[in-house]
C-alpha positions in Angstrom: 124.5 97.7 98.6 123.0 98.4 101.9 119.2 99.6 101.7 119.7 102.6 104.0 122.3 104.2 102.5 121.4 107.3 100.1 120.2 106.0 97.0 117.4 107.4 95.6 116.6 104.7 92.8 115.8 102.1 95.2 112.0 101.2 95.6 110.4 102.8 98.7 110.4 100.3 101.7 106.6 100.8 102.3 105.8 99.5 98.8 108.1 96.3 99.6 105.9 96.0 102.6 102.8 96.0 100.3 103.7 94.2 97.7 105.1 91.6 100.2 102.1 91.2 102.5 100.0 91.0 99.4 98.3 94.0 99.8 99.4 95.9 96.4 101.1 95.2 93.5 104.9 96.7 92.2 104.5 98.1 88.7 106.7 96.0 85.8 109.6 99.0 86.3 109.5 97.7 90.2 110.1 94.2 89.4 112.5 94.6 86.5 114.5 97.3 89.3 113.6 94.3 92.1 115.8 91.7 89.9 118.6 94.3 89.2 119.2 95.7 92.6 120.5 94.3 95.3 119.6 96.7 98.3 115.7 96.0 97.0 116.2 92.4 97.4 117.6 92.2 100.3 114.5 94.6 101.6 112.2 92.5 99.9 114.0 89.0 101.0 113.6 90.7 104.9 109.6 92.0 104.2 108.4 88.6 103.1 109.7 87.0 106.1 109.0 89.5 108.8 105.7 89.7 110.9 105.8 92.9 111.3 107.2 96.4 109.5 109.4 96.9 112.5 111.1 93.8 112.1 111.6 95.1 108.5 113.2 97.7 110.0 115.9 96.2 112.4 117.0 93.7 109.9 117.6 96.1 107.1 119.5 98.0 109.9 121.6 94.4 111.1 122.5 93.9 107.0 123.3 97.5 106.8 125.5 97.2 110.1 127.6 94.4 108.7 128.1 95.8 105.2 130.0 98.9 107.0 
């Protein structure tokens, strides 16, 4: 499921960006929703391998692109 499309369950992006850069922790709700959703782990897949949040941002919008 693409991350931008309406879907209010998913973790917010920013704490992806946290968690990822090591800069906060995801409660054990976030990570048991991390393993069943596939929208948050494609976020989280994109956040541990950007350098930047913007980067974050225009490959969630290239995986949302292809899945339309």
């Amino acid at each position: 499921m693409p991350y931008f499309l309406p879907h209010y369950e998913h973790i917010p992006l920013h704490r992806l960006w946290t968690f990822a850069t090591l800069q906060d922790d995801l409660s054990l709700s976030e990570h048991a929703h991390v393993l069943d959703c596939e929208g948050c782990r494609i976020a989280l897949r994109a956040c541990l391998n950007a350098d930047n949040f913007g980067s974050v941002l225009k490959e969630l919008k290239r995986e949302d692109d292809k899945a339309s």
